[in-house]
DOLUMNU-65476 format. One line per 5 residues: number of its first residue (from 1); their letters; for each residue x, y, z of N, C-alpha, C, O. Coordinates in nm, 3 decimals, always signed. Each point is the difference from the previous one (the first is absolute). Layout:
# residues N
NUM> A> X:Y:Z:X:Y:Z:X:Y:Z:X:Y:Z; ...;
***
This chain:
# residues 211
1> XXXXX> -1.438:+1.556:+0.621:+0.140:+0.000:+0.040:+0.087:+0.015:-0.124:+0.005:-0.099:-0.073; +0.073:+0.221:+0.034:+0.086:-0.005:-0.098:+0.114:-0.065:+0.026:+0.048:-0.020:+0.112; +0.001:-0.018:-0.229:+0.127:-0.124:-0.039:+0.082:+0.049:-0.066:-0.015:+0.086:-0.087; +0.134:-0.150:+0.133:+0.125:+0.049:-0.085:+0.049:-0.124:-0.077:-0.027:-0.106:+0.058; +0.097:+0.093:-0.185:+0.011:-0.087:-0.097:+0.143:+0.003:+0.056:+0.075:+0.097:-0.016;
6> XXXXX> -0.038:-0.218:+0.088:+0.130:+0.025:+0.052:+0.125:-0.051:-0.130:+0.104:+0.052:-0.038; -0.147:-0.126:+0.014:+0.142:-0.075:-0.089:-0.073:-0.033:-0.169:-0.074:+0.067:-0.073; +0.146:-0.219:+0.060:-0.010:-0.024:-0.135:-0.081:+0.065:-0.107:-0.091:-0.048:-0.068; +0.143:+0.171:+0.068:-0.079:+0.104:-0.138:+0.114:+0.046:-0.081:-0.043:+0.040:-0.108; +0.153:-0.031:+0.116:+0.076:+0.040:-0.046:+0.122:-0.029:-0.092:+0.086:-0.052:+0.072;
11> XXXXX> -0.041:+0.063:-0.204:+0.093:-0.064:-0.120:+0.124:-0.022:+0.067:+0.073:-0.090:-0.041; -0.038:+0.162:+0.141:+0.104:+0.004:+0.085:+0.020:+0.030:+0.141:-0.066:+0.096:+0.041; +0.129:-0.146:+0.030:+0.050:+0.049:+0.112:-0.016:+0.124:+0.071:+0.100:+0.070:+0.018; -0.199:-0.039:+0.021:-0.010:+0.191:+0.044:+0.034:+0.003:+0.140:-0.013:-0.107:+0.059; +0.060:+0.224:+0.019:+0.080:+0.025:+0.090:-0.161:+0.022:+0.098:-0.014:-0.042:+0.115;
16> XXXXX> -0.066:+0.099:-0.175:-0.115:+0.001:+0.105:-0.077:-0.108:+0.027:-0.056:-0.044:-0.100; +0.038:-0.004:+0.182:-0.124:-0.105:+0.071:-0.149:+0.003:-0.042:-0.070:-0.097:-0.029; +0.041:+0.208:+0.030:-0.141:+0.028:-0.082:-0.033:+0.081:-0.075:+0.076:+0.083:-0.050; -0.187:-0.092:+0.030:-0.054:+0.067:-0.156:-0.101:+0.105:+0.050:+0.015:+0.039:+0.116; -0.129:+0.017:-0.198:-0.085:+0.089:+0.060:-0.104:-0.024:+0.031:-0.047:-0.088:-0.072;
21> XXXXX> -0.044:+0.137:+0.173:-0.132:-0.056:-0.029:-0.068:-0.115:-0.064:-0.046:+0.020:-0.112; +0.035:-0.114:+0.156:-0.101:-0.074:-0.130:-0.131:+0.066:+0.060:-0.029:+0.044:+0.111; -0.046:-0.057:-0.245:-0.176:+0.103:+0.007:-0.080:-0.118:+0.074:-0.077:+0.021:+0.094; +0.111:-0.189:-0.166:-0.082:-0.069:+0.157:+0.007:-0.030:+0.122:+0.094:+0.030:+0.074; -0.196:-0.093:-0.044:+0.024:-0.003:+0.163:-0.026:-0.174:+0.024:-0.080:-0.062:-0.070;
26> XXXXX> +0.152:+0.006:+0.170:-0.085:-0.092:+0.078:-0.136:+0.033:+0.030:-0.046:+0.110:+0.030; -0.048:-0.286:-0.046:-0.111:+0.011:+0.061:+0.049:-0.019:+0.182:+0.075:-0.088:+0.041; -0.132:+0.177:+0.032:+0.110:-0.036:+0.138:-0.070:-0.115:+0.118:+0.037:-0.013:+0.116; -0.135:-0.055:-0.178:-0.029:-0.106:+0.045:-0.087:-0.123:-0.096:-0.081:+0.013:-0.092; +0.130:-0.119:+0.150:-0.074:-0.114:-0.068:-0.059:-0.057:+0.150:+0.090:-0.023:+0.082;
31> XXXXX> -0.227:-0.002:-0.036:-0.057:-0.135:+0.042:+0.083:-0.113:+0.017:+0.104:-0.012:-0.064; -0.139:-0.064:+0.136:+0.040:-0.169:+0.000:-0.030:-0.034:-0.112:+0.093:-0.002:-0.081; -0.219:-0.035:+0.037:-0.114:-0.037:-0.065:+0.093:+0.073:-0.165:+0.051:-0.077:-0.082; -0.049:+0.162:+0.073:+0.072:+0.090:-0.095:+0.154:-0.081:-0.042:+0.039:-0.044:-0.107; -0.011:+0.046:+0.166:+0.130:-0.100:-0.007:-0.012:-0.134:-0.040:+0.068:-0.039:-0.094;
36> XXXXX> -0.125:-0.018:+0.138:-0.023:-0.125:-0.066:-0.069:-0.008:-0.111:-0.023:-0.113:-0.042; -0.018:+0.207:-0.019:-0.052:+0.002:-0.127:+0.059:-0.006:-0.063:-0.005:-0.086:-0.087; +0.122:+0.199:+0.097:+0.072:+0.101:-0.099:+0.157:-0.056:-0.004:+0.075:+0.032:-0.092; -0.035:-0.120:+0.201:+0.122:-0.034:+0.029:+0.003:-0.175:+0.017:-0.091:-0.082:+0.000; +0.224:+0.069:+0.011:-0.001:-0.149:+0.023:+0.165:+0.042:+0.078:+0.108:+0.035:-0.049;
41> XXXXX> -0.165:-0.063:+0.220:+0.100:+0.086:+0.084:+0.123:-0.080:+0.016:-0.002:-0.112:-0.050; +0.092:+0.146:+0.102:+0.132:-0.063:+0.000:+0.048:+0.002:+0.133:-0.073:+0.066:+0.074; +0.189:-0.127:-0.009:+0.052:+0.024:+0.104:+0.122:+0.117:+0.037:+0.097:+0.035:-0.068; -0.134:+0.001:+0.179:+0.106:+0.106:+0.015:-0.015:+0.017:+0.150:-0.084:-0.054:+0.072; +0.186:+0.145:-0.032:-0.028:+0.051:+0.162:+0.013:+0.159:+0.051:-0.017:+0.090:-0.081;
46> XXXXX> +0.040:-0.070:+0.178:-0.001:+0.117:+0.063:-0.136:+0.071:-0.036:-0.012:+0.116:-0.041; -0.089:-0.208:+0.063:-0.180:+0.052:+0.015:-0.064:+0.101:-0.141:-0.088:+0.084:-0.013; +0.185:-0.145:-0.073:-0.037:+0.032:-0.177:-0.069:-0.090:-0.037:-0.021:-0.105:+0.060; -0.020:+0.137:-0.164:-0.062:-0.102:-0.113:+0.034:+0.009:-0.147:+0.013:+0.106:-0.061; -0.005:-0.183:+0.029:+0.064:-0.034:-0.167:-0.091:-0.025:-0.052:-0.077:-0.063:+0.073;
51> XXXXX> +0.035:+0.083:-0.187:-0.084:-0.090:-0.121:+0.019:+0.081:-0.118:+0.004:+0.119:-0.032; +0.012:-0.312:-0.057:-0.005:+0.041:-0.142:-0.135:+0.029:-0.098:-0.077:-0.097:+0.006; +0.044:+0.168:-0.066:-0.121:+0.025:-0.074:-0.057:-0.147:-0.008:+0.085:-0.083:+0.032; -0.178:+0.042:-0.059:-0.069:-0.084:-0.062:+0.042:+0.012:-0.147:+0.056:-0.108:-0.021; -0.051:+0.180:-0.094:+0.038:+0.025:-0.097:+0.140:+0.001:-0.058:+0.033:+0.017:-0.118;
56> XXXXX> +0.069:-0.045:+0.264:+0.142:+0.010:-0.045:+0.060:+0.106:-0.018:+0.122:+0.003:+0.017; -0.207:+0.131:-0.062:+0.062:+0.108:-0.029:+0.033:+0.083:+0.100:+0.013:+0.120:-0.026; +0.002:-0.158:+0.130:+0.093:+0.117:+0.084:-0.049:-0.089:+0.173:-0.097:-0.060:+0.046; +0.255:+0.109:+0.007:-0.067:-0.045:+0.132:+0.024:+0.134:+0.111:+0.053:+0.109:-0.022; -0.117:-0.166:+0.152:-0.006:+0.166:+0.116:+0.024:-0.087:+0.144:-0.020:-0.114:+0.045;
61> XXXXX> +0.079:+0.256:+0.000:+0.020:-0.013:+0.168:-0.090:+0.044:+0.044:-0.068:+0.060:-0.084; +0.013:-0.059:+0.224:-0.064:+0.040:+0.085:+0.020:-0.011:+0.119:+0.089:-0.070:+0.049; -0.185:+0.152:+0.024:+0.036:-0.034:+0.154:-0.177:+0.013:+0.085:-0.103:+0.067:+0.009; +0.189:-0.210:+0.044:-0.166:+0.008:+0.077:-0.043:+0.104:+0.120:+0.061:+0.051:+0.094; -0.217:-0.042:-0.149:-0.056:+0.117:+0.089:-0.127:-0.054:-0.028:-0.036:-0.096:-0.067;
66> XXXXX> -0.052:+0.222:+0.168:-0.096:-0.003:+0.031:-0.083:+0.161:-0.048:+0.029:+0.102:+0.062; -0.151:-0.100:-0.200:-0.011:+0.101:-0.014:-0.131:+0.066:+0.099:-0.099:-0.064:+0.037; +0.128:+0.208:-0.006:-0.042:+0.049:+0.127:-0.173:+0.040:-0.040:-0.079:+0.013:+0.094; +0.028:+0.005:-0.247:-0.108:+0.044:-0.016:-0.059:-0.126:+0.085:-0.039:+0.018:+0.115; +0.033:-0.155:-0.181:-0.074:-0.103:+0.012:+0.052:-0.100:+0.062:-0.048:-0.112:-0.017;
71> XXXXX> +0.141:+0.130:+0.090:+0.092:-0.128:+0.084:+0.013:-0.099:-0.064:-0.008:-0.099:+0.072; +0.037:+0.061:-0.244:+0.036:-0.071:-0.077:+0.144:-0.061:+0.050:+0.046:+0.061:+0.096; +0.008:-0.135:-0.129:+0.102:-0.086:-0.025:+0.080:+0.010:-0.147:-0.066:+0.021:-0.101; +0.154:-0.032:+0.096:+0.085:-0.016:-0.134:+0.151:+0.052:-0.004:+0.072:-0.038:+0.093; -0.018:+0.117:-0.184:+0.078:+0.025:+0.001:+0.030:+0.144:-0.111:-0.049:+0.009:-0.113;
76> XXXXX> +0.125:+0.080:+0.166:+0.051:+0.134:-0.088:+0.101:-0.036:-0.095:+0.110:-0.039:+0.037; -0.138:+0.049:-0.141:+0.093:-0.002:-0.086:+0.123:+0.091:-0.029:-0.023:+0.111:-0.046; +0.142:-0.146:+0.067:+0.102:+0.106:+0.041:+0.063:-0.002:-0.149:+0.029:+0.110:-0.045; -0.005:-0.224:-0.037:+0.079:-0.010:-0.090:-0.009:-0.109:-0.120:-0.032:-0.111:+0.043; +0.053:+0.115:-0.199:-0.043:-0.073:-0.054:+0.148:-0.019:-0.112:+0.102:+0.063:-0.030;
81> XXXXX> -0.170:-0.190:+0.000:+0.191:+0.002:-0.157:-0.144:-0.081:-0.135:-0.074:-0.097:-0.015; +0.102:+0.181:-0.028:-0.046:-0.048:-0.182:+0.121:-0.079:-0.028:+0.117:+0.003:+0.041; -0.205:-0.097:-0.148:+0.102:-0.086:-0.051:-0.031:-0.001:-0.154:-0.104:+0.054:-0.036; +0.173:-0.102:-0.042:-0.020:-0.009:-0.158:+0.066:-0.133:-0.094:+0.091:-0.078:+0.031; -0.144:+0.081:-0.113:+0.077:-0.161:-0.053:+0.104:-0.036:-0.013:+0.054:+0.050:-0.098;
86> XXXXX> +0.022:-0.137:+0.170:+0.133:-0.004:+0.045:+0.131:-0.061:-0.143:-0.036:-0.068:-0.096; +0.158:+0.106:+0.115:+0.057:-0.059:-0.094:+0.019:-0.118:+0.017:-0.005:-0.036:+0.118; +0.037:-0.082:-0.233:+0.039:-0.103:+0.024:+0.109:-0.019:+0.009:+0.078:+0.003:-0.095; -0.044:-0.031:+0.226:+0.141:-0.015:+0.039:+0.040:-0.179:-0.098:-0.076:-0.085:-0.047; +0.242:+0.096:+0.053:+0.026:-0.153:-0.024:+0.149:+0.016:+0.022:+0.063:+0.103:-0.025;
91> XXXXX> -0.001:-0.243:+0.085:+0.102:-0.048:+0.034:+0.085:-0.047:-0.141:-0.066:-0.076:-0.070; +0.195:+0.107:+0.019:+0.055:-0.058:-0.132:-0.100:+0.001:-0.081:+0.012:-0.078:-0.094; -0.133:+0.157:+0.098:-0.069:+0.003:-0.145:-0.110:-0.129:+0.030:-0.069:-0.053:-0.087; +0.070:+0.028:+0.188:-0.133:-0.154:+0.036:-0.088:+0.136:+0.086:+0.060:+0.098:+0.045; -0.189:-0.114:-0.037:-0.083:+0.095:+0.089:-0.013:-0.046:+0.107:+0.033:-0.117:+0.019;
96> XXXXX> -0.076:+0.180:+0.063:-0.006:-0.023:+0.191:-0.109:-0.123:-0.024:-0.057:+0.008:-0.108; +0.032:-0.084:+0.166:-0.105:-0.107:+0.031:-0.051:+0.063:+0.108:+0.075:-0.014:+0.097; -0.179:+0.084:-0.072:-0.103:+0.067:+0.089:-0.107:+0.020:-0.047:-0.019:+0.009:-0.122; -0.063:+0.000:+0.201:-0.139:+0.031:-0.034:-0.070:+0.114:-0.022:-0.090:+0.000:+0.084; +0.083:+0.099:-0.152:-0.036:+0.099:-0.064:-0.111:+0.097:+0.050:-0.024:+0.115:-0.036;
101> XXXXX> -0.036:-0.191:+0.126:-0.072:+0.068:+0.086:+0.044:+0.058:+0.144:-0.057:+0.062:+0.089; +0.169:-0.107:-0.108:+0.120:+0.049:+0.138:+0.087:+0.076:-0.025:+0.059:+0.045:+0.098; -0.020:-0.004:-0.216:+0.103:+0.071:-0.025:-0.063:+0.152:-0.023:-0.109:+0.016:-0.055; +0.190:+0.092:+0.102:-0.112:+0.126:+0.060:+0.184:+0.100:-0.042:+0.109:-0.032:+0.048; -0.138:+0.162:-0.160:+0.048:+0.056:-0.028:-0.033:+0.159:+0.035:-0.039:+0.066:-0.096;
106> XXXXX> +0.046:-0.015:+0.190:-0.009:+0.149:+0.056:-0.038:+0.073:-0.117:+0.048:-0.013:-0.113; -0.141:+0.092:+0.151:-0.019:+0.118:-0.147:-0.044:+0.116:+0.111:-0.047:+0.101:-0.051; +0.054:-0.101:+0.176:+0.023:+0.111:+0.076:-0.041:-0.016:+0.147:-0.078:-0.080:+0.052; +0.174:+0.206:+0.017:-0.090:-0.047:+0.140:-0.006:+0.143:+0.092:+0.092:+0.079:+0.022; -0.227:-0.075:+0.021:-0.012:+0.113:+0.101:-0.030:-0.071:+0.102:-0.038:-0.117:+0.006;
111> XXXXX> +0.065:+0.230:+0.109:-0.009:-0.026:+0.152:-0.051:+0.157:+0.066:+0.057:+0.108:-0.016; -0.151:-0.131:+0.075:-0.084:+0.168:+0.053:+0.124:-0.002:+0.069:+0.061:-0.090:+0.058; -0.019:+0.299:-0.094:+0.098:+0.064:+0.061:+0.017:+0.003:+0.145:+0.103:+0.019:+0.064; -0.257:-0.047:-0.009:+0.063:-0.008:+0.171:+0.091:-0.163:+0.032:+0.086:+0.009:+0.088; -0.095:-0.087:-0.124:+0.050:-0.082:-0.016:+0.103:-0.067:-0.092:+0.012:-0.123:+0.003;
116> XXXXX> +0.071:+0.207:-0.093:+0.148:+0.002:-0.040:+0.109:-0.047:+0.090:+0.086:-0.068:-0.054; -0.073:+0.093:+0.180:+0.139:-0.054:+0.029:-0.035:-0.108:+0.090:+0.094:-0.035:+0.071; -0.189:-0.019:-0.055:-0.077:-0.104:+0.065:+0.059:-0.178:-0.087:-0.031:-0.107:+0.051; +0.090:+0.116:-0.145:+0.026:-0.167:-0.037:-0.103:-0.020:-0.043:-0.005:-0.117:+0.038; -0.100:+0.134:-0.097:-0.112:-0.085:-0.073:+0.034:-0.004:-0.142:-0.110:-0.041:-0.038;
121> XXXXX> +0.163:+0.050:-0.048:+0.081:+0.014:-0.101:+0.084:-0.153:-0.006:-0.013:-0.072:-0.099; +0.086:+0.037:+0.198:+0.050:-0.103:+0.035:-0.031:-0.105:+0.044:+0.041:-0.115:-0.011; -0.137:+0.177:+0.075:-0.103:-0.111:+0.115:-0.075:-0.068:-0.145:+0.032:-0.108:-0.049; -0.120:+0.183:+0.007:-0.083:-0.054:-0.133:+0.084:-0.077:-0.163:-0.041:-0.056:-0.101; +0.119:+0.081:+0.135:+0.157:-0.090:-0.122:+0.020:-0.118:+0.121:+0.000:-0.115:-0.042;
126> XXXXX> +0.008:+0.124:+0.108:+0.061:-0.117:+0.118:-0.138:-0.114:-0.024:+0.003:-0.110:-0.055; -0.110:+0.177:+0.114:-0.126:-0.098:-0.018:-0.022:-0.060:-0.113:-0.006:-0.122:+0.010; -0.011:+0.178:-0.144:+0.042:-0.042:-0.102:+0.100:-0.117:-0.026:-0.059:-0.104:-0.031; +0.121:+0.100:+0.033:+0.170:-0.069:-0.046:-0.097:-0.149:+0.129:-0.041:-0.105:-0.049; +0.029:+0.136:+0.190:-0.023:-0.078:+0.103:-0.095:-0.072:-0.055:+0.009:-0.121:+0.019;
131> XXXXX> -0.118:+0.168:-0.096:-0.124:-0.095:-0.007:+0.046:-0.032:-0.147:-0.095:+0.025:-0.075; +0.206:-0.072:+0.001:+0.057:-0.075:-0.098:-0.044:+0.074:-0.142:-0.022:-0.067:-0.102; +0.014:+0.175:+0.105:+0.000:+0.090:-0.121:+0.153:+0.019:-0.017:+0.081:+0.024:+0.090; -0.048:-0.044:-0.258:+0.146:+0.047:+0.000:-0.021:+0.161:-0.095:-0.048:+0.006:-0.114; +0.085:+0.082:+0.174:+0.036:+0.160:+0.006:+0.056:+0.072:-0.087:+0.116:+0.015:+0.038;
136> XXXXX> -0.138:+0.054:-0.161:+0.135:+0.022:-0.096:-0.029:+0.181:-0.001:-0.114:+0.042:-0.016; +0.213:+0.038:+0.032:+0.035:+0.111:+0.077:-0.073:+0.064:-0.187:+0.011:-0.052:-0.111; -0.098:+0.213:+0.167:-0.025:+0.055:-0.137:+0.116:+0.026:-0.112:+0.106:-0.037:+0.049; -0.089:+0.080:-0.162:+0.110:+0.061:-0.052:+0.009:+0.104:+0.074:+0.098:-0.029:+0.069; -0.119:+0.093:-0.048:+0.047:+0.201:+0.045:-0.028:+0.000:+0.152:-0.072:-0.074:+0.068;
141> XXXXX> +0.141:+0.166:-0.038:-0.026:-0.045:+0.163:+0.100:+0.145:+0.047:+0.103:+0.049:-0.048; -0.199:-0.009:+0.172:+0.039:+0.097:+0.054:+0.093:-0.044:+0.130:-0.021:-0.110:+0.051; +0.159:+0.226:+0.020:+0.070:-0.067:+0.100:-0.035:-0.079:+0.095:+0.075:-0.065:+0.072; -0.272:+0.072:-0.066:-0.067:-0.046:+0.115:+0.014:-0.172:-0.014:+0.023:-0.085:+0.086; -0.050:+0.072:-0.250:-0.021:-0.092:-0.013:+0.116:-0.078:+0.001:-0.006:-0.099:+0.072;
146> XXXXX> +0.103:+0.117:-0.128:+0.177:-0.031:+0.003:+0.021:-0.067:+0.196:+0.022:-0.116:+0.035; -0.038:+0.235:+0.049:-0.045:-0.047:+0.143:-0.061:-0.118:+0.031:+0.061:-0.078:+0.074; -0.136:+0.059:-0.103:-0.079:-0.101:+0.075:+0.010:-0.145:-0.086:-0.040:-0.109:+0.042; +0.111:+0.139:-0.186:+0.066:-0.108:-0.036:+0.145:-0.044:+0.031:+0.038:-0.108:-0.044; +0.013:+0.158:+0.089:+0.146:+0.004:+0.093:-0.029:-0.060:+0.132:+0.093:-0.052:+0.061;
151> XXXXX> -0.180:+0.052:-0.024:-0.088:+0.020:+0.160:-0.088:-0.177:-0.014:-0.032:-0.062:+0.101; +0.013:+0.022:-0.206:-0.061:-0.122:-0.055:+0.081:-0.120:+0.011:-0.014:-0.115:+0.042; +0.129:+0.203:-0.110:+0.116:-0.094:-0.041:+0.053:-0.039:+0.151:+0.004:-0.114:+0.047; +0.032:+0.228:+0.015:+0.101:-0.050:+0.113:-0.050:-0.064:+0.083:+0.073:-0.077:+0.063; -0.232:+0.086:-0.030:-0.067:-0.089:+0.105:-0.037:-0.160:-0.042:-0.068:-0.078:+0.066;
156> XXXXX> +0.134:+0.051:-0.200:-0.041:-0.117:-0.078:-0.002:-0.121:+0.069:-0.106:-0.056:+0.028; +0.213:+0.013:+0.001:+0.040:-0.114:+0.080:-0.143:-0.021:+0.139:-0.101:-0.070:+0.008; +0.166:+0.176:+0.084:-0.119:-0.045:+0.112:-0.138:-0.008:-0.070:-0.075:-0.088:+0.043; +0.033:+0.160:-0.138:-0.155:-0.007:-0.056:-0.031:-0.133:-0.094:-0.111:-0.009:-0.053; +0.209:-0.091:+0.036:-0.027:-0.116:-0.104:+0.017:+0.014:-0.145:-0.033:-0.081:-0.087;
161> XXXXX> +0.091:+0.197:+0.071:-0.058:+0.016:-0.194:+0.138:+0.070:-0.039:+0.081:+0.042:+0.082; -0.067:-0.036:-0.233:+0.140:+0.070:-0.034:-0.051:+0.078:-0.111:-0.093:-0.028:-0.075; +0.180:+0.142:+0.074:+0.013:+0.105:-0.138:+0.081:-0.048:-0.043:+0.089:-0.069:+0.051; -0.120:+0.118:-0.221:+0.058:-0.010:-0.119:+0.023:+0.071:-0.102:-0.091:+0.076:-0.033; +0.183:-0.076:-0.028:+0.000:+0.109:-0.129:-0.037:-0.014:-0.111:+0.057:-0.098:-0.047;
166> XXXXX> -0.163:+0.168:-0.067:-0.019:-0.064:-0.109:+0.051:+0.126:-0.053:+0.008:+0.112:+0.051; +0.034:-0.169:-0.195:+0.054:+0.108:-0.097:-0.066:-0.044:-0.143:+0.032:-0.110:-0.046; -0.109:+0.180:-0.013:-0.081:-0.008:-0.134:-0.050:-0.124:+0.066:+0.084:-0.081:-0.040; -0.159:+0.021:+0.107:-0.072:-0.095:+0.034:+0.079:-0.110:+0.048:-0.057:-0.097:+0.050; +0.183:+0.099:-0.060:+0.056:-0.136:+0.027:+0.071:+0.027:+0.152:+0.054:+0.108:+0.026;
171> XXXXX> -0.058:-0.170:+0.028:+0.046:-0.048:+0.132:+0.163:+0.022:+0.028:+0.077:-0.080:-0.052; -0.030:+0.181:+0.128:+0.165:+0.028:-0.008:+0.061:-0.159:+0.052:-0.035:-0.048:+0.108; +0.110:-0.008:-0.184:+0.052:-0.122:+0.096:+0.169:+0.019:+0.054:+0.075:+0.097:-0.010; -0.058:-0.207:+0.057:+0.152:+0.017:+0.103:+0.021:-0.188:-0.018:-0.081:-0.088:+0.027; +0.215:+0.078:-0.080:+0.007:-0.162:+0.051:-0.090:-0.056:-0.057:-0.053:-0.080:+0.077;
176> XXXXX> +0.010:+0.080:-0.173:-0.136:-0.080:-0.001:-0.120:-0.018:+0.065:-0.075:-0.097:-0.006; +0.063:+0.215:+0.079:-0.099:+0.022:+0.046:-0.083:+0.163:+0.003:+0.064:+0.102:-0.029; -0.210:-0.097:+0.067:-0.062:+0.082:+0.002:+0.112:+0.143:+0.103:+0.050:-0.041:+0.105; -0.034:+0.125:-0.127:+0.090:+0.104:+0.095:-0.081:+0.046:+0.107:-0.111:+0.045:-0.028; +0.146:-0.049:+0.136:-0.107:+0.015:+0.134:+0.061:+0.137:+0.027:+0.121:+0.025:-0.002;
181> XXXXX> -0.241:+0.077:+0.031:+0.081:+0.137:+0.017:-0.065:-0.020:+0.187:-0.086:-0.069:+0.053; +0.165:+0.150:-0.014:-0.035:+0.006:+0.170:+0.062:+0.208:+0.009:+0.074:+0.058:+0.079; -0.105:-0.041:-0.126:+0.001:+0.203:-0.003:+0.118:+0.024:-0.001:+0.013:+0.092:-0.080; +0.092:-0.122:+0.124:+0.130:+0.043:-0.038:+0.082:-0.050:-0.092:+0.073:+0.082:-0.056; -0.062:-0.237:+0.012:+0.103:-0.071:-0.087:-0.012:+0.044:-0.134:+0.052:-0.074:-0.084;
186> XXXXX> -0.123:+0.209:+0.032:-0.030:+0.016:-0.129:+0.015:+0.095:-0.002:-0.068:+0.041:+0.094; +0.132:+0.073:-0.157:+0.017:+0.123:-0.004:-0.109:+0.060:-0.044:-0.065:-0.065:-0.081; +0.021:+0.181:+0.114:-0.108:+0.052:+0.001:-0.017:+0.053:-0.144:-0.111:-0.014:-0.052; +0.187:+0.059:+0.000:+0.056:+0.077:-0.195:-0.050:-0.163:-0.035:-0.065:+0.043:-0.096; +0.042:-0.173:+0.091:-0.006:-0.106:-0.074:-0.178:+0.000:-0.012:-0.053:-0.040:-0.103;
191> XXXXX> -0.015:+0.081:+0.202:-0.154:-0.013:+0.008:-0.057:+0.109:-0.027:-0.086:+0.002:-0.087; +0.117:+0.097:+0.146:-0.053:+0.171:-0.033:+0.089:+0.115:-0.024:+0.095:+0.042:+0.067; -0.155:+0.008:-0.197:+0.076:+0.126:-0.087:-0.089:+0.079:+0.084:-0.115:-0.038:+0.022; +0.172:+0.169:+0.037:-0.012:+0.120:+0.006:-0.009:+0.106:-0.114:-0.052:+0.111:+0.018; +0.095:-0.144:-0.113:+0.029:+0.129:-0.153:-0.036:-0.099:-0.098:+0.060:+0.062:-0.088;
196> XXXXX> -0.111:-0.175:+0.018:-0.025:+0.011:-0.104:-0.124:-0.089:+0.005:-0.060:+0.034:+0.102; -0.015:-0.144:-0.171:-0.087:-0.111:+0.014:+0.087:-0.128:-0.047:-0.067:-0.083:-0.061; +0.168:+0.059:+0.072:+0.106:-0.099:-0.040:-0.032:-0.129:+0.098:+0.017:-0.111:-0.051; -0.058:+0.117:+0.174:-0.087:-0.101:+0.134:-0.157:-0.026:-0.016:-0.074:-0.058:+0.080; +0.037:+0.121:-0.215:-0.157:-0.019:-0.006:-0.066:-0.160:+0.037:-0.108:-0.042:+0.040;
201> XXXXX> +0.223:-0.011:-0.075:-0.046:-0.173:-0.045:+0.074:-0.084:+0.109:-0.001:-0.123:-0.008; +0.079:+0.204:+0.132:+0.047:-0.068:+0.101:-0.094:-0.022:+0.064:-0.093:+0.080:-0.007; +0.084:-0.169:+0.073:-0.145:-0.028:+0.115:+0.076:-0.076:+0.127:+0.096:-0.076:-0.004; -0.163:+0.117:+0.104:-0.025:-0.106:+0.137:-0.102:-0.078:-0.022:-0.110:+0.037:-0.041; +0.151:-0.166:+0.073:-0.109:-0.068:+0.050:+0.048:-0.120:+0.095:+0.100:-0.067:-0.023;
206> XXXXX> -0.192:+0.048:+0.140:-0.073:-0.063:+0.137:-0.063:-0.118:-0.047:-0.076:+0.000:-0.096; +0.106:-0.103:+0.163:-0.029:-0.123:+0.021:+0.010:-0.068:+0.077:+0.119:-0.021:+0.025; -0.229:-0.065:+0.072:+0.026:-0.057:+0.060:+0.048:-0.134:+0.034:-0.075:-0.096:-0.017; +0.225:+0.076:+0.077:+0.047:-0.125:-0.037:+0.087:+0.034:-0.156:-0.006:+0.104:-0.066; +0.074:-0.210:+0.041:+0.057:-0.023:-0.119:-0.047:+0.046:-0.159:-0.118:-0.037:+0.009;
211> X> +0.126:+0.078:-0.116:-0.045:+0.031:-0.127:+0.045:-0.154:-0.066:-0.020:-0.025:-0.118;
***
C-alpha cells in the first residue's frame, strides 16, 4: 500500500497537503499475536487500534480485520507518526516535571492515501494525549499538519487535555500562567510562517489535564 507523507516535513508552511510518493509501504497486516509483541496497545474507538512501539519510536493506527489467506485476526495498519527526542520544554526557565518517557515529539506522520480524509491523523494524536502522553507538534509542518492541530485545540475541553504554546522551549504564558491555545485565540502569523523559518522553534503541545 503506498503512502503519502502528509504533514510535518516542511521549514514552512506549504499551501499543499502532501508530498510525493513515499518509496515505502505499510506492512498491511499485523496478527493479534503480532501486536502484542511489537506494540503496547492503547485505547481508542470507532473499531481502530492504537499502539505505541514497544521501543517508543513511533506509534500506528489500525483497523481491525480479518486476513482472508488464513482467517487470522489482527489488524491493517493504516497509519503511523515517528517520533524523535523531544525538546525540553520549561515554565520561567524551571523545566516541566514529567516523565520523559511520556513526552513524544512528532518527527513525522503518514497515513495510506486511501485513507486521508478518514480522521486517523487525529484519531491517533487524540489516543495519544488520552492515554497521558504529553504531544509536542514537529518543527516543520505541512497545512495538513497546521489542521489537525487547530482541530486538537478546539476539541480540547470536551477531550480533558489543553494546548499550548512553546517558543524556543519555553512555555508562552498569560497572567501568570501557562497560555492555553483552543485554535482561534492566537493568531495564526504567531505559530506558523508561511515565507521564512522564523516559527521553526514555535511548537504545539497536548496535555492531558493541567501542565
Amino acid at each position: 500500500m503506498k503512502v503519502y507523507e502528509l504533514f510535518e516535513m516542511s521549514p514552512r508552511l506549504e499551501k499543499s497537503n502532501l508530498m510525493s510518493l513515499n518509496s515505502g509501504e505499510f506492512k498491511k497486516f499485523n496478527s493479534s499475536q503480532t501486536l502484542k509483541e511489537k506494540y503496547d496497545l492503547l485505547p481508542t474507538a470507532k473499531g481502530y487500534i492504537v499502539g505505541m512501539s514497544k521501543d517508543g519510536n513511533y506509534a500506528m493506527i489500525g483497523q481491525k480485520g480479518v486476513r482472508k489467506e488464513d482467517g487470522a485476526r489482527g489488524a491493517f495498519i493504516l497509519g503511523t507518526i515517528d517520533f524523535k527526542k523531544p525538546m525540553e520544554l520549561s515554565i520561567d526557565d524551571e523545566e516541566i516535571d514529567f516523565p520523559q518517557d511520556k513526552i513524544l515529539q512528532v518527527d513525522g506522520v503518514e497515513i495510506a492515501k486511501k485513507y486521508q480524509r478518514d480522521g486517523l491523523g487525529y484519531l491517533l494524536y487524540l489516543s495519544l494525549i488520552n492515554a497521558g502522553f504529553m504531544v509536542i507538534s514537529d518543527n516543520l509542518q505541512y497545512l495538513g499538519g497546521q489542521a489537525i492541530w487547530k482541530k486538537i485545540a478546539k476539541f480540547a475541553i470536551n477531550n480533558a487535555y489543553k494546548v499550548y504554546i512553546s517558543d524556543n522551549a519555553k512555555l508562552r504564558m498569560k497572567n501568570g500562567n501557562p497560555e492555553v491555545y483552543d485554535g482561534t485565540n492566537i493568531d495564526d502569523a504567531e505559530i506558523w510562517s508561511s515565507y521564512n523559518d522564523s516559527k521553526l522553534y514555535t511548537l504545539l503541545v497536548a496535555k492531558k489535564n493541567d501542565i
